[in-house]
N, C-alpha and C positions, 0 to 999 in steps of 0.2 A: 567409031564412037568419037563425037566433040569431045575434049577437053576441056574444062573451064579454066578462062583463065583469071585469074585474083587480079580484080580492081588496082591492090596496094603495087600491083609490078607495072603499071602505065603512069604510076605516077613523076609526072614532067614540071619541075618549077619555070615557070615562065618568066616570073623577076621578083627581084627584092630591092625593096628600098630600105636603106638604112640611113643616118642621120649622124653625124660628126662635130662637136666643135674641133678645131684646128689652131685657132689662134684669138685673141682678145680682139681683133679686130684687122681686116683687110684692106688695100687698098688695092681696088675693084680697076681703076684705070693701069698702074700698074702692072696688076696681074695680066689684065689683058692684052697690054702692050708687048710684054714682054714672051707671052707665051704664045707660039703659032698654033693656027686652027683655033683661036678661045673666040668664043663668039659675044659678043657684050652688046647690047643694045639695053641702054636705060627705056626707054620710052614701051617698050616691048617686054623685059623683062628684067626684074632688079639685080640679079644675078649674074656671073658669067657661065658659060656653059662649053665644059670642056667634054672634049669624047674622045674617048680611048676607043683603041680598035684590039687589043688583047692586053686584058681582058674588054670583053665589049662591052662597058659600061660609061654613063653621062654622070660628069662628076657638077654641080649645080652650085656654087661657090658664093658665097656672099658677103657684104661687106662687112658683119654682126660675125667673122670668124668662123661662121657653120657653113655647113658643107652636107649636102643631100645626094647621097650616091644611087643611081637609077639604071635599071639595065642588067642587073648582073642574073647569071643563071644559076651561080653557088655559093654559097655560106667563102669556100677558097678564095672566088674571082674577085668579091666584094673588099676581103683582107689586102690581096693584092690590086687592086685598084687605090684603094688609099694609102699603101705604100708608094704606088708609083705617084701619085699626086705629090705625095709629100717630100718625097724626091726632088721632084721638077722643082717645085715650090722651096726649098732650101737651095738649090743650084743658083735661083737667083736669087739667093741670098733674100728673100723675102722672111720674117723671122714666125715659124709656127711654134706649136710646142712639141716638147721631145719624143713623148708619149701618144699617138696619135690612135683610140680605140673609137669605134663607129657604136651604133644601138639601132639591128632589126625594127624598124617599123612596121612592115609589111611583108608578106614572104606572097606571091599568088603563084596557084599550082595547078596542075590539069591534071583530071583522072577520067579513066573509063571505066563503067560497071557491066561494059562490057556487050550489050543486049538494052533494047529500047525499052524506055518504062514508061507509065501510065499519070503524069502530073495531076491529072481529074482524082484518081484515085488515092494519090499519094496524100495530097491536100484534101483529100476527105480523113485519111488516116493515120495523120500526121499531127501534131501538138499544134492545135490552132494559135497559140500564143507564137509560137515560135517560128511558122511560115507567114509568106506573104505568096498569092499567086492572082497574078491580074492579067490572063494572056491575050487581052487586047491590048496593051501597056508595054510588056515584055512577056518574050516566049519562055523565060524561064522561071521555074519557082525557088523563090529565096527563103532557105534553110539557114537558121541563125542558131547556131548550136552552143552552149552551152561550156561542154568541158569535152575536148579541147574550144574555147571562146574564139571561134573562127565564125564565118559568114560562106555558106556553101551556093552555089547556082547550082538547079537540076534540069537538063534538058531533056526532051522527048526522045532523045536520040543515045539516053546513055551515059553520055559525057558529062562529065564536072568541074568547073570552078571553085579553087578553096582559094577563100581571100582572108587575109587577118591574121596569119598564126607570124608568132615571131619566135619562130624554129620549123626544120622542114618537119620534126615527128609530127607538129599539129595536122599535118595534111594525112599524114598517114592513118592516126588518132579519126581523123573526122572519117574519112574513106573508110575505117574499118566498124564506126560507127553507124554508116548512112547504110552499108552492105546490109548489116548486119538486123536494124530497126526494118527495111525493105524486106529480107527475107524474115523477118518473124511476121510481118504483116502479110506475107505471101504474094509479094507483087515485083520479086523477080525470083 
């Protein structure tokens, strides 16, 4: 006999972006000069862009003080990613602030429910307010949920996209949500 396995155990966060002030204001030629690997191209992009290889995260720097951290796989790596910035960043003597806390923007995570489902039918039995499904457009139907206030993709295949939650339970909140709405409707 199959076992089934529960959706909420394949859940894989893909990245988080979270968002920093760091300092009243930077100077972007500086930074960049003095830090190797920092990549700057005004014309391209206003920011300098530094990447870390552990944790593997792109730290997105700009001259307004703030700081856009991109890449990371944990709620941990994100902590430690702006510790080591702000590290390097006092080494040269560049002057941040003492205190240095970031804010979750985005958390995106992958789930499986494990077994293919029926988008035709979902989007018949599903809150019309609250899907969108166009599959000449995109192959997946976008589930816009409420509580946990995430944004879910459904595919034909199973699999999911949770976009939006700023904490990983939102992901688990929605996954146990969409299971759950799917098997009362009888369509997994």
């Amino acid at each position: 006999m199959e076992t089934k396995r529960n959706p909420e155990d394949s859940l894989k966060i893909e990245n988080i972006v979270a968002s920093a002030k760091i300092a009243e204001s930077l100077d972007l030629q500086v930074v960049s000069s003095q830090i190797k690997d920092a990549e700057y191209n005004k014309k391209r992009f206003p920011g300098v862009v530094l990447r870390m290889q552990d944790p593997k995260i792109a730290a997105l720097v700009f001259g307004s003080g703030k700081v856009v951290l991109t890449g990371a796989k944990s709620v941990d790596s994100l902590t430690r990613g702006l510790e080591i910035l702000g590290n390097r960043l006092r080494e040269l003597n560049i002057e941040i602030y003492e205190n240095l806390e970031y804010k979750i923007q985005n958390i995106v995570t992958s789930a499986d429910l494990g077994t293919p489902i029926n988008l035709n039918k979902i989007a018949v039995g599903f809150n019309l307010d609250q899907i969108e499904y166009e599959p000449e457009q995109f192959p997946g139907l976008v589930y816009r949920l409420e509580e946990p206030k995430v944004v879910v993709l459904l595919f034909g295949s199973g699999k999911l996209i949770i976009t939006g939650g700023k904490q990983p339970e939102d992901a688990k909140g929605a996954v146990n949500k969409i299971s759950s709405d799917l098997s009362n409707l009888g369509l997994i």
